[in-house]
Backbone bond lengths (Angstrom), bond angles and torsions (degrees), N, CA, C in turn:
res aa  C-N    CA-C-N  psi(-1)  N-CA   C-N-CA  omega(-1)  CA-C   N-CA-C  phi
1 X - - - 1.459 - - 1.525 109.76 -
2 X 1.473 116.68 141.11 1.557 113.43 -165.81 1.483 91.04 -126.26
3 X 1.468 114.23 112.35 1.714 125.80 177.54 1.506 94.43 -104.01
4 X 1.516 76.26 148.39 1.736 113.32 177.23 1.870 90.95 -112.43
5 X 1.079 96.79 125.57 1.616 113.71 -160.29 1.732 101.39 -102.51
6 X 1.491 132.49 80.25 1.512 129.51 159.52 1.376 125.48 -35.35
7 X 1.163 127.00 168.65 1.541 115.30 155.83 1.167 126.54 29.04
8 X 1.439 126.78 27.98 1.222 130.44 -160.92 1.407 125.04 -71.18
9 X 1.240 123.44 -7.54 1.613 123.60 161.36 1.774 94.52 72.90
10 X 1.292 87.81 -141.97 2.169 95.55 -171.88 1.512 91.10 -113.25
11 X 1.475 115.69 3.77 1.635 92.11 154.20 1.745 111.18 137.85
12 X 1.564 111.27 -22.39 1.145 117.39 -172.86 1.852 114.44 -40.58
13 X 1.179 109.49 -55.25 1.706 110.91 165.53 1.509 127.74 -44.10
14 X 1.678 107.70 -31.95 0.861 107.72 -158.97 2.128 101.20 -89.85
15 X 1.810 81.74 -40.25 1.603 67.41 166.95 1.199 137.70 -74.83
16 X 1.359 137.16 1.33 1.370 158.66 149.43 1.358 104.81 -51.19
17 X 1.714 129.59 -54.00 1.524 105.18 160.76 1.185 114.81 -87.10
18 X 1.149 155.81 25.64 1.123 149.00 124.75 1.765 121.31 -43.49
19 X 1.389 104.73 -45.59 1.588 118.07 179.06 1.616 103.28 -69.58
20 X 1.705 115.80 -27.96 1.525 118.92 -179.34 1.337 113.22 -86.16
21 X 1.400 110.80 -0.14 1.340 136.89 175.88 1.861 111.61 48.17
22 X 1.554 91.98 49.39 1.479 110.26 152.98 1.820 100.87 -91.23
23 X 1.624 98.43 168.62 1.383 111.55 162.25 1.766 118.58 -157.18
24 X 1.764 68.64 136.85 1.848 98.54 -176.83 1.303 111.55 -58.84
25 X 1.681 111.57 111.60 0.955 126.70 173.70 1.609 126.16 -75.49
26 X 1.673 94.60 -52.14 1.508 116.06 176.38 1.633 121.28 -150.89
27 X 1.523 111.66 105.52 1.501 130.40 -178.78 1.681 99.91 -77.64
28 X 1.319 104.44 139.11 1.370 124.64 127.55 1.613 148.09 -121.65
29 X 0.844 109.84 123.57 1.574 128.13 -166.97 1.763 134.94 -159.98
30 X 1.590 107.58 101.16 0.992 125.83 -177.69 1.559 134.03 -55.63
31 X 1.398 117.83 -10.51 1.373 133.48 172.52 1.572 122.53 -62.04
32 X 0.859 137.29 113.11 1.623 121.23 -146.82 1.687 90.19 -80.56
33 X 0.933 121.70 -47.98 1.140 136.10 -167.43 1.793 119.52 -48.32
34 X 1.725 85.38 -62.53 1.651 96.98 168.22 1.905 114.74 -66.73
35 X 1.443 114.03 -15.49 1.472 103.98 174.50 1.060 111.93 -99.85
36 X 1.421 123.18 19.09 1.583 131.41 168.28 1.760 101.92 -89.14
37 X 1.735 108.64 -43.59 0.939 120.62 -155.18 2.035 91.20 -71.91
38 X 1.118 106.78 -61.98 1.951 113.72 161.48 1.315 91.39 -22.58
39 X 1.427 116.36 -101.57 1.161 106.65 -152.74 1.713 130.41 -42.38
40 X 1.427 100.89 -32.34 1.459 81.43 -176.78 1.889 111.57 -100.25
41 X 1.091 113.16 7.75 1.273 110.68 135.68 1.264 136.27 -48.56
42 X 1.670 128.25 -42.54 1.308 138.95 150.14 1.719 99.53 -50.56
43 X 1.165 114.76 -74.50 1.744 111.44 -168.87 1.490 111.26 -48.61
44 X 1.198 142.54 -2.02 1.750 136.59 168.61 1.616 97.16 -118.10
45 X 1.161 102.11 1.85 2.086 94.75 172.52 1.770 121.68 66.56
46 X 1.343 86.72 27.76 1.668 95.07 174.42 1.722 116.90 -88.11
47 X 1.429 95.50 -27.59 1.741 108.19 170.52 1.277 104.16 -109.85
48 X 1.672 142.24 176.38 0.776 149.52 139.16 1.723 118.15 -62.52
49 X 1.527 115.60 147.19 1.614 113.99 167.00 1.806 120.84 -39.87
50 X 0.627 109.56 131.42 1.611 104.82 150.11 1.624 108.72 -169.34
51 X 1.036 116.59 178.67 1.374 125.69 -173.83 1.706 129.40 -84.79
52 X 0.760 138.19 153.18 1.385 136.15 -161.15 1.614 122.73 -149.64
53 X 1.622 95.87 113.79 1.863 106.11 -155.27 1.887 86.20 -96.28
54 X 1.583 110.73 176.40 1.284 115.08 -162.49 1.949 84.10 -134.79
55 X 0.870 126.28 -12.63 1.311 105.81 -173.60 1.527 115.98 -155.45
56 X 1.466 127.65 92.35 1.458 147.73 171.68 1.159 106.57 -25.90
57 X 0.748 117.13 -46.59 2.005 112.02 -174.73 1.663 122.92 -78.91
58 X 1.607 101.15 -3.26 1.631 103.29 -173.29 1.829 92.52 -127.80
59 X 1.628 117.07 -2.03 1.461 119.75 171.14 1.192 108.02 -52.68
60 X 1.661 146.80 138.46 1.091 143.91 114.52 0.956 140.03 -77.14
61 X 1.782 128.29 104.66 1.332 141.67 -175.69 1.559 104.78 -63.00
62 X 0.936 114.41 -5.05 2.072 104.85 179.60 1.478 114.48 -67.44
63 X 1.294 129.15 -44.30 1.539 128.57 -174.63 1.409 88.51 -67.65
64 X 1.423 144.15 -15.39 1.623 129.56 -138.43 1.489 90.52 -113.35
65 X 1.683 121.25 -13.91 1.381 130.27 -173.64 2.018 104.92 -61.98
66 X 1.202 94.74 135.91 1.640 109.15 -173.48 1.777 116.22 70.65
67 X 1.516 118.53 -16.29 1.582 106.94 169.39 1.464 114.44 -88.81
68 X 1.770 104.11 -12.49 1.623 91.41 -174.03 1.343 113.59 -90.65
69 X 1.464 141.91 179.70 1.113 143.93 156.23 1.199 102.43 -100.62
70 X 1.650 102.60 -83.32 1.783 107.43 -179.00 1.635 114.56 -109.54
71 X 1.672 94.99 142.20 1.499 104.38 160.76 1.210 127.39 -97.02
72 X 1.768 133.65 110.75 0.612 134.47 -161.29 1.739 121.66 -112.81
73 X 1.008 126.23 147.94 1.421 118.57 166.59 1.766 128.66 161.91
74 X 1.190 130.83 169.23 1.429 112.55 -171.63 1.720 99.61 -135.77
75 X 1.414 87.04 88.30 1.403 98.09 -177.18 1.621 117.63 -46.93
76 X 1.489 125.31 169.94 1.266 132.69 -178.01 1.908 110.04 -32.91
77 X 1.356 113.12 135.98 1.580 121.60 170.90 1.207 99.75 -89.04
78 X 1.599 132.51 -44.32 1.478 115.41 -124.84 1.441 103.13 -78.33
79 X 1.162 139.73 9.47 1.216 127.97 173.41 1.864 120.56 -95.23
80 X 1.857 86.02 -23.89 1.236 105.36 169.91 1.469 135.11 -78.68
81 X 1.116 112.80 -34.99 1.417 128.81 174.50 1.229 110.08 -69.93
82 X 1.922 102.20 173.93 1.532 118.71 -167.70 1.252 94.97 -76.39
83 X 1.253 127.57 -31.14 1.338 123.36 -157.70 1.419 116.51 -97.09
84 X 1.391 111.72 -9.05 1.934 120.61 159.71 1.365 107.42 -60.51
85 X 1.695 87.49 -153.26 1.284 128.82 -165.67 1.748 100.17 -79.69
86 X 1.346 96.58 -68.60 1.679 101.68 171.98 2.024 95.83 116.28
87 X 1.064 106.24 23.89 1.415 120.70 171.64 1.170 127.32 -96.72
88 X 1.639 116.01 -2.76 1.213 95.78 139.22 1.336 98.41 98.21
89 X 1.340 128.50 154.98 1.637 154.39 -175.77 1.991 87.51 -47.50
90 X 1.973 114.38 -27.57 2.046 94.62 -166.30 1.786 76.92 -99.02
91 X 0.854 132.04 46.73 1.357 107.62 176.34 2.003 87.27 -103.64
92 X 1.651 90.29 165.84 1.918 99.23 -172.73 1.242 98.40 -47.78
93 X 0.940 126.95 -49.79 1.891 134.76 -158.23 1.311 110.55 -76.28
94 X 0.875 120.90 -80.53 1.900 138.05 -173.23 1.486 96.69 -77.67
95 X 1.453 131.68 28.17 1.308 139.25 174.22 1.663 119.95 -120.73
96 X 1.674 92.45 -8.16 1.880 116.96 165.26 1.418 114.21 -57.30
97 X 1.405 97.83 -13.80 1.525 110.26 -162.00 1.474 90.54 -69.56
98 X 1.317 137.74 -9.00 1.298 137.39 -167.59 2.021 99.46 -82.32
99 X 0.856 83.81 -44.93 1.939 116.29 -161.04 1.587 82.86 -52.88
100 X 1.683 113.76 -75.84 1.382 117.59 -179.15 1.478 111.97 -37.38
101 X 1.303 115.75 -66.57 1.543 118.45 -174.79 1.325 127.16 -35.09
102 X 1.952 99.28 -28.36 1.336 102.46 -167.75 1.585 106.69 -95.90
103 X 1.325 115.59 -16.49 1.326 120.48 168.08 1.224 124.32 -69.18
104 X 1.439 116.62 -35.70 1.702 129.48 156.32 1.701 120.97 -32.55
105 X 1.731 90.79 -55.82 1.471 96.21 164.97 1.487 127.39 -35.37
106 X 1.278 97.78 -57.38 1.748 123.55 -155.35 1.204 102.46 -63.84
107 X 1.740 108.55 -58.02 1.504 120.57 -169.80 1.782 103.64 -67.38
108 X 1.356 107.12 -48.71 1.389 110.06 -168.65 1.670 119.60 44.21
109 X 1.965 83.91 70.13 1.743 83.68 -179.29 1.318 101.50 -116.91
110 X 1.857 106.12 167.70 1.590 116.46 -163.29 1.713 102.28 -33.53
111 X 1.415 112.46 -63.53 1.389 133.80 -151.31 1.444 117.88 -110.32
112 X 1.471 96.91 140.90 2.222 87.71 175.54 1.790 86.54 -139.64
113 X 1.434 81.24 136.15 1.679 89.66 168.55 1.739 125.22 -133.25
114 X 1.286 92.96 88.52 1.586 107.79 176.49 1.672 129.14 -69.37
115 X 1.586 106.46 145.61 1.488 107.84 -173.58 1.556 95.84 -144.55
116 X 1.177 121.06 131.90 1.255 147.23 152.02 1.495 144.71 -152.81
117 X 1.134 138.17 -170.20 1.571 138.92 -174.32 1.657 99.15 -60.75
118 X 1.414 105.53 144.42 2.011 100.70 -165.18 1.716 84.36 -105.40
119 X 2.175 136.12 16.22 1.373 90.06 116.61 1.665 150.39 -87.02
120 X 1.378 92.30 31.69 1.290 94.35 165.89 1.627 125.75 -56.45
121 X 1.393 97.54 -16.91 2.019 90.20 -168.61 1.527 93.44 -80.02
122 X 1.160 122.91 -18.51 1.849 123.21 179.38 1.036 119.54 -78.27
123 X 1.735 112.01 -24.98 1.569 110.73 -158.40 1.899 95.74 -151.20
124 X 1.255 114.87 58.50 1.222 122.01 152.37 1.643 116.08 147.86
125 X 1.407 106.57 -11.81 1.562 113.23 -173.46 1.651 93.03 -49.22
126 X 1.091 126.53 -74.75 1.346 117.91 -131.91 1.466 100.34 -83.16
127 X 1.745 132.23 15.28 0.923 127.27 165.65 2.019 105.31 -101.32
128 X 1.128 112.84 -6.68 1.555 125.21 -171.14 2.138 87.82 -84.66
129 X 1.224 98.79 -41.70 1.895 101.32 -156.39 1.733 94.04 -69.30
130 X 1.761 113.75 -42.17 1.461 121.97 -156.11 1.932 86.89 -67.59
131 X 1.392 106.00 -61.46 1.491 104.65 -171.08 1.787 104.18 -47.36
132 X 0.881 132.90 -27.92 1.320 138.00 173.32 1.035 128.09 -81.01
133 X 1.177 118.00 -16.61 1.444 117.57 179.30 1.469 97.06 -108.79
134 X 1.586 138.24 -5.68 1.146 133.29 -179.24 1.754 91.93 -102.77
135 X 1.138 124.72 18.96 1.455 106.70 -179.92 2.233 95.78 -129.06
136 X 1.316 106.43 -11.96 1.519 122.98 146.96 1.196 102.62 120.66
137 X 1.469 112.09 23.93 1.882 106.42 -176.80 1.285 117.78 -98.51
138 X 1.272 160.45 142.05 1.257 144.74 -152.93 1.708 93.95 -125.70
139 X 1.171 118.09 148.09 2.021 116.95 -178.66 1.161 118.23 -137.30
140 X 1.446 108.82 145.10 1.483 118.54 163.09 1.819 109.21 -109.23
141 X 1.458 82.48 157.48 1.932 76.66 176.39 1.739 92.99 -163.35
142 X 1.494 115.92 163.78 1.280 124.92 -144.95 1.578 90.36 -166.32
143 X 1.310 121.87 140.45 1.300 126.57 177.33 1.867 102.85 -103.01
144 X 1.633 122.73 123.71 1.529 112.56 166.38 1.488 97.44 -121.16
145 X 1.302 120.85 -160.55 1.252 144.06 -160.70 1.597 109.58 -149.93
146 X 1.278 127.36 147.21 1.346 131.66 160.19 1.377 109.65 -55.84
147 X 0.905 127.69 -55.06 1.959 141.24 -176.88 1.740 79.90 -48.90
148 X 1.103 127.12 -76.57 1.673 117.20 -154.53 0.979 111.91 -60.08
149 X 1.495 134.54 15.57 1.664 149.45 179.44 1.610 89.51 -112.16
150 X 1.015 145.30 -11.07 1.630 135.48 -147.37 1.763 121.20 75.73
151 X 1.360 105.21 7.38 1.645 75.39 -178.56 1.548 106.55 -122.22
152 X 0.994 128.82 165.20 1.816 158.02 -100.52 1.975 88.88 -104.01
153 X 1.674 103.26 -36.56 1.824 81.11 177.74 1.621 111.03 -111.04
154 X 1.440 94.17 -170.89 1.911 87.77 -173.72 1.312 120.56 -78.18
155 X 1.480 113.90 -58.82 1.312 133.95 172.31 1.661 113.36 55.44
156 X 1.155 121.76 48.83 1.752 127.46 155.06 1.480 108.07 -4.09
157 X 0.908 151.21 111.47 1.153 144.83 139.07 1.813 124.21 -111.52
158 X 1.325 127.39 151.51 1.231 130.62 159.17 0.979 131.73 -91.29
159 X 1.256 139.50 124.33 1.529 140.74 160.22 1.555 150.27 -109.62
160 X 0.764 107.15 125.34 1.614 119.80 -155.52 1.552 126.63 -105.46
161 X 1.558 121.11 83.71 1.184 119.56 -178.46 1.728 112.25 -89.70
162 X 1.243 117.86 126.35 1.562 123.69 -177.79 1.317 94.62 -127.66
163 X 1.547 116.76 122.32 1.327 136.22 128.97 1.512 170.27 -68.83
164 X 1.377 124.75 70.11 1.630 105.63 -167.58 1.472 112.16 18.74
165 X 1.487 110.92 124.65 1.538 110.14 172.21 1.979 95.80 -85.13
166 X 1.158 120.16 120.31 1.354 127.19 149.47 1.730 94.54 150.45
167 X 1.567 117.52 -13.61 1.567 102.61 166.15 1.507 110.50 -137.93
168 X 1.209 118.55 155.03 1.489 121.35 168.20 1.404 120.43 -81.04
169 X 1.479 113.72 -177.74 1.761 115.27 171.43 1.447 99.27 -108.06
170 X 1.456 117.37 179.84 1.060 118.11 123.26 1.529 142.78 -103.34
171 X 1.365 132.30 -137.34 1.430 110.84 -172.64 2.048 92.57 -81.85
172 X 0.956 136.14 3.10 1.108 129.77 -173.26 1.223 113.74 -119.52
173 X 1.578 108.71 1.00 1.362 95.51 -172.28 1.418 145.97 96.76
174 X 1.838 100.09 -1.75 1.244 114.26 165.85 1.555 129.19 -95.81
175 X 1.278 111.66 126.80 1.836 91.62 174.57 1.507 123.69 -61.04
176 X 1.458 97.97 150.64 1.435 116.14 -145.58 1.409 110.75 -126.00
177 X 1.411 114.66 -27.23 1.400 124.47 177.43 1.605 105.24 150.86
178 X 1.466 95.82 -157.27 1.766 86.00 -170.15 1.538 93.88 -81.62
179 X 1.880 100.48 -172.71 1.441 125.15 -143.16 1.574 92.51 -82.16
180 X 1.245 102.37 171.31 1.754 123.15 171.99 1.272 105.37 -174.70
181 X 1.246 114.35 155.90 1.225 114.50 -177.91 1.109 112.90 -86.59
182 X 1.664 126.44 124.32 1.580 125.33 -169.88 1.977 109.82 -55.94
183 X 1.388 107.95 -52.79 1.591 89.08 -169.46 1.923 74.40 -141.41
184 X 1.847 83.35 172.99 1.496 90.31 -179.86 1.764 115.80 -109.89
185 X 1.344 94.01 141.73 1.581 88.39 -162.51 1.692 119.95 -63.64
186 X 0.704 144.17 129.69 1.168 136.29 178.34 2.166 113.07 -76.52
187 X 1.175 89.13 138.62 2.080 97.46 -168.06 1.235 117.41 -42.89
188 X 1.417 129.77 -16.05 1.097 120.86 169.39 1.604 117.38 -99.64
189 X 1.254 109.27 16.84 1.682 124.68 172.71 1.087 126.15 106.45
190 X 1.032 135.22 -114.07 1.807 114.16 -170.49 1.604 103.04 -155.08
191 X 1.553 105.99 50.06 1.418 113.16 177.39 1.577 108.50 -99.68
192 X 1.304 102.19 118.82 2.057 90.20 177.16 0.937 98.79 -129.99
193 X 2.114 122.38 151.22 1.064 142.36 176.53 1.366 122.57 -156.79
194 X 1.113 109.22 152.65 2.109 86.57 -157.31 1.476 94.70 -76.33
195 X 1.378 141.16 33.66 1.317 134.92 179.79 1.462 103.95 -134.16
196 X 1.033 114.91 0.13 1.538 114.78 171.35 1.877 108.45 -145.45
197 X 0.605 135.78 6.42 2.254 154.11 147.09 1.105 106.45 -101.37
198 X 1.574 143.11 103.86 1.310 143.86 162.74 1.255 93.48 -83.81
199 X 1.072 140.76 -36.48 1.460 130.70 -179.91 1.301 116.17 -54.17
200 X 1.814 121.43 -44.38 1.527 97.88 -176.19 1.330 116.04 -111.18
201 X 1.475 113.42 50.80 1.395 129.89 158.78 1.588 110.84 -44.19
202 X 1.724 101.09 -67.60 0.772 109.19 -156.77 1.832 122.31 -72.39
203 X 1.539 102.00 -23.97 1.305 128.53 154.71 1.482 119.58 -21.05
204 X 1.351 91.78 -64.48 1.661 125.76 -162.60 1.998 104.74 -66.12
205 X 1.460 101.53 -55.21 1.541 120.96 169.24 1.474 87.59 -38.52
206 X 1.378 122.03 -85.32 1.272 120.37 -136.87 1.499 108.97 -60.45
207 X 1.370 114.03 -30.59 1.841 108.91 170.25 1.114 112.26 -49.06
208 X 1.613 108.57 -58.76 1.195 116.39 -163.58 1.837 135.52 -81.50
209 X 1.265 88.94 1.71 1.648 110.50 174.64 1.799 113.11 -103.29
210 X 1.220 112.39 -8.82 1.179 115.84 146.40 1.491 128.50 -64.62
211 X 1.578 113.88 115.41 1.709 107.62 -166.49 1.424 103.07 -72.35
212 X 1.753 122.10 132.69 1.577 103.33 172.84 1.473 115.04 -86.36
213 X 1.306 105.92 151.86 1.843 123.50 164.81 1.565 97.96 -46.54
214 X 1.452 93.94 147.33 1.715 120.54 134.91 1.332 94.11 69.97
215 X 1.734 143.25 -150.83 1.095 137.82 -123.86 1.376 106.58 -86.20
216 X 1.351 129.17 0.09 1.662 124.00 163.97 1.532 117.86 -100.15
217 X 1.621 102.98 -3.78 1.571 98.75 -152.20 1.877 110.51 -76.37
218 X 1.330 100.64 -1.25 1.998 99.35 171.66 1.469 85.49 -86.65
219 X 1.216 160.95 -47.45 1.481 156.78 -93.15 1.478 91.65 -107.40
220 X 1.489 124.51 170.12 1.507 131.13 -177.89 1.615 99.05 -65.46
221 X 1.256 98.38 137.08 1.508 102.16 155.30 1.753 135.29 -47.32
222 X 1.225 134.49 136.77 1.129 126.69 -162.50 1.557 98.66 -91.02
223 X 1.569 119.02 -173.88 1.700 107.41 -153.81 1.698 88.72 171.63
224 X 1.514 100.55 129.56 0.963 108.19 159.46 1.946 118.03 -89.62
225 X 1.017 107.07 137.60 1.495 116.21 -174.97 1.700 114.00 -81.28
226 X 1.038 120.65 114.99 1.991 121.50 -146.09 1.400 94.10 -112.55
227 X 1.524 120.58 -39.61 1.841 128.45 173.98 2.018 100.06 -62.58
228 X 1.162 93.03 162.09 1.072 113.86 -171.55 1.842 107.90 -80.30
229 X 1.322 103.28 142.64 1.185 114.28 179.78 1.295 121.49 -51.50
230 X 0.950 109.14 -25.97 1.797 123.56 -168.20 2.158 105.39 -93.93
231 X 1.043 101.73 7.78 1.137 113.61 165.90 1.391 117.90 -172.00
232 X 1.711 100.63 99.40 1.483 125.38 -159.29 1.386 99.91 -91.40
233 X 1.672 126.25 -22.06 1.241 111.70 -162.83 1.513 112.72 -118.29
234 X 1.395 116.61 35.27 1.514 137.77 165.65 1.351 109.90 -65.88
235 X 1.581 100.45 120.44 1.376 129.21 -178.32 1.958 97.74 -41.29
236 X 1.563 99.72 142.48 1.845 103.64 -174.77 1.862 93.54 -112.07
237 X 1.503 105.68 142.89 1.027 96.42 -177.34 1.970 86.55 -127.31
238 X 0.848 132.87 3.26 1.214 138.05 169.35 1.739 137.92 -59.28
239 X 1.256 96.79 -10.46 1.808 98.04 -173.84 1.476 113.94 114.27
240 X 1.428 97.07 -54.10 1.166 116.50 -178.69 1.778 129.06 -30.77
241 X 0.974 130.55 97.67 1.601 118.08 173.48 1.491 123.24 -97.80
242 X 1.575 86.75 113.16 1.826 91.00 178.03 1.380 134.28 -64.22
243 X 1.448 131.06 124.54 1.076 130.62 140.97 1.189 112.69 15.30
244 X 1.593 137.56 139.35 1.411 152.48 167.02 0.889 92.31 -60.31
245 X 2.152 111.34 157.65 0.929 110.95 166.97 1.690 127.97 -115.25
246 X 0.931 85.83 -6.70 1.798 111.67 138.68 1.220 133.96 -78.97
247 X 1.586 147.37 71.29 1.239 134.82 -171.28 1.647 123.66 -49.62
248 X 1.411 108.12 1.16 1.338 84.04 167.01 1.844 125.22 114.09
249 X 1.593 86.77 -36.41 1.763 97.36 -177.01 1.322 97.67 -100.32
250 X 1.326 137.26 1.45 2.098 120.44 157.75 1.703 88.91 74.09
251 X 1.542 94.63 170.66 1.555 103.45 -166.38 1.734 105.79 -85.53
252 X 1.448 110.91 164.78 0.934 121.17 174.72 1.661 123.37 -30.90
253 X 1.066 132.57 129.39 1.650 127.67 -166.56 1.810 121.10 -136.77
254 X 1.170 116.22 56.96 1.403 104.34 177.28 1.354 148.03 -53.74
255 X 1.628 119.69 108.87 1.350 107.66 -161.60 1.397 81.63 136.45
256 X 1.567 140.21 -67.50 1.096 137.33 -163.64 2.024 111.15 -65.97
257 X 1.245 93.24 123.80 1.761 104.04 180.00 1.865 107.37 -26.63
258 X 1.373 127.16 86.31 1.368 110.38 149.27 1.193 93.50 104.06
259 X 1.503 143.35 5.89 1.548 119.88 -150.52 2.055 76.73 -102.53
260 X 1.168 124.64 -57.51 1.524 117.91 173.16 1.942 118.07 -24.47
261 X 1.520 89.33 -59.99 1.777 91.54 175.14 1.201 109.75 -72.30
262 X 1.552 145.22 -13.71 1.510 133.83 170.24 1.475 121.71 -69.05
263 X 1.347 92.47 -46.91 1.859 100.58 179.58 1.416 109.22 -75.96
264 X 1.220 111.04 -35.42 1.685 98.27 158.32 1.594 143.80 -41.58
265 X 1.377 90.06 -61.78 1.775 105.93 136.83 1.147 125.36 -24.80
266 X 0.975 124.98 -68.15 1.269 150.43 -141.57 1.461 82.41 -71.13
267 X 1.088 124.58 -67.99 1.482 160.80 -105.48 1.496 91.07 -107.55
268 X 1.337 124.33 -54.62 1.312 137.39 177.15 1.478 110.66 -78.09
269 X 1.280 135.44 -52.80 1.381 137.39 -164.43 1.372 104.23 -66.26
270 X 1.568 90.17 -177.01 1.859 107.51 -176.81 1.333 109.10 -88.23
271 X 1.090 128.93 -178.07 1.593 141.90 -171.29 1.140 88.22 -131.22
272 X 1.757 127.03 94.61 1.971 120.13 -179.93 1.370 112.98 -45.04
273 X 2.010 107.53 -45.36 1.914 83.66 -167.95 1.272 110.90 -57.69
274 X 1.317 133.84 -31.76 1.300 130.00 -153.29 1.459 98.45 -74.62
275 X 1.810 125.64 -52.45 1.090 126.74 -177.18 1.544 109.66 -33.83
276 X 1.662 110.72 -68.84 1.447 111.97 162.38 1.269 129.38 -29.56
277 X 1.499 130.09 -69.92 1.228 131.53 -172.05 1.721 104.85 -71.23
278 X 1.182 143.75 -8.48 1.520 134.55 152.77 1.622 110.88 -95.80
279 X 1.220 118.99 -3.45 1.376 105.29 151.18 2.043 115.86 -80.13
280 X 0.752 87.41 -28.97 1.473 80.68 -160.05 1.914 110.08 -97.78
281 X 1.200 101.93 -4.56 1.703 116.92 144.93 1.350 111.95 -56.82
282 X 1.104 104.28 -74.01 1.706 125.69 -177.32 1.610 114.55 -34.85
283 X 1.529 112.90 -48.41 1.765 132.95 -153.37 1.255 94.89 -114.05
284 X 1.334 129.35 17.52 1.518 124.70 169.05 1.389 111.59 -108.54
C-alpha cells in the first residue's frame, strides 16, 4: 500500500503504517521542525525516501491520482479539542479539514485513514462522514486511548477508516472483494472503547498480541488494559511489561537545543501502536 501522508507531524502516523507495512510515498507537513525531523529520518534509513510538501492548501493531489492507495492523516485539533477555541471543524485550524477532503478528491484512493480529538463526533464528525460519503467512501470510526495500548497516559483519540464504496480492505489494507460492513454500529452510534464494547475486547487482543516487525519489534509488547480505568496502577500478573512511567524526555526546558520543539511533537503526533491497533479493529 503506497500512503500519501497529511498532517504528518515528525512521523508518529507514519510509523504506524510502516508497522502495517504500507509505504510513505509523499508527506505533507508544515512544521519546520517536524520536516527536519522526516527528513532525517529518511537520512539514517529508518523511513523510506519520499518527498516532503510545506503547505496543504497549495498541495495538488492530481499527479498523486493512481500511485496512492491511502490518504492518511489527522488534520489540525485545536479548534476541536478541550483545550482550543471550541470552534469546531469552521474554526481556521480544524477547518483544513476542507484542504484534506479536497485532496481525497484528487487522489481518489481505495482508503483514508483519519485521526483526531474524539470531540470531534460533537464538533465536526458528521460534516467529515457527509463530505465522504458524497465523494463515495463509506466509514467506520471507534474512539481508543494510548492507556488501551499499555502506555502510562490517556490520550482519547478518534479514528476513522473510509473505504471506496463497492470494495472492502483487509486488516492490511488490501482489497479483498466486494463491500461489507466492517463492524456493526451499536444504537447509540459508533463510539467504541474497551469499557463500554465487550465485544471488541477480544478484537483488540488479537491485533495487539501480534509481535510487530522491524523498528518496534525489541520494544514492550503492546496490551490491551482489561482492569478498570479508575485503577491504573493494579499489580499485572500477566507477562506483560509496562511501558515506563516516565517517558524519558524530563520536563519542559527552555534554552536547551530542540527540547520545546520535541514535546510539541510529541504532543501533537500519533502514538503508532495505537494507530495500528485502531486500524486493524476497524479493517477486520
Amino acid at each position: 500500500m503506497n500512503e500519501l501522508a497529511l498532517f504528518a507531524g515528525s512521523g508518529g502516523g507514519i510509523l504506524g503504517g510502516h508497522l502495517l507495512g504500507w509505504r510513505t510515498v509523499c508527506a505533507v507537513e508544515r512544521d519546520a521542525y517536524s520536516a527536519q525531523v522526516l527528513a532525517q529520518r529518511q537520512n539514517d534509513r529508518a523511513l523510506p525516501t519520499f518527498p516532503i510538501w510545506s503547505d496543504v492548501c497549495s498541495f495538488d493531489g492530481g499527479p498523486w491520482r493512481g500511485l496512492v492507495d491511502v490518504v492518511s492523516g489527522g488534520f489540525p485539533c485545536q479548534d476541536i479539542s478541550a483545550a482550543g477555541t471550541g470552534a469546531g471543524i469552521d474554526g481556521a485550524r480544524s477547518g483544513l479539514w476542507r484542504e484534506m477532503a479536497r485532496i481525497i478528491g484528487e487522489v481518489r484512493p481505495e482508503l483514508v485513514y483519519l485521526e483526531n480529538s474524539p470531540l470531534l463526533v460533537g464538533r465536526g464528525l458528521a460534516l467529515v462522514l457527509s463530505d465522504l460519503a458524497e465523494m463515495g467512501y463509506d466509514a467506520q470510526w471507534c474512539i481508543i486511548s494510548a492507556s488501551d495500548c499499555g502506555a502510562p497516559h490517556q490520550r482519547d483519540r478518534i479514528w476513522l477508516v473510509a473505504h471506496a464504496i463497492g470494495g472492502r480492505l483487509s486488516a492490511r489494507g488490501l482489497p479483498i472483494g466486494t463491500q461489507r460492513r466492517i463492524t456493526e454500529r451499536p444504537q447509540t452510534g459508533s463510539r467504541w472503547s474497551p469499557h463500554s464494547v465487550e465485544g471488541c475486547r477480544s478484537h483488540m487482543a488479537d491485533a495487539l498480541c501480534e509481535r510487530e516487525q522491524g523498528l518496534l519489534s525489541e520494544r514492550t509488547d503492546a496490551q490491551v488494559r482489561k482492569e478498570s480505568s479508575q485503577r491504573p496502577n493494579r499489580p499485572r500478573g500477566d507477562g506483560f511489561r509496562r511501558w515506563p512511567a516516565e517517558p524519558g524526555m524530563g520536563r519542559v526546558a527552555h534554552g536547551v537545543a530542540n527540547r520545546v520543539d520535541r514535546i510539541k511533537a510529541l504532543g501533537n503526533g500519533q502514538v503508532p501502536r495505537v494507530a495500528v491497533a485502531a486500524f486493524k479493529l476497524l479493517a477486520n
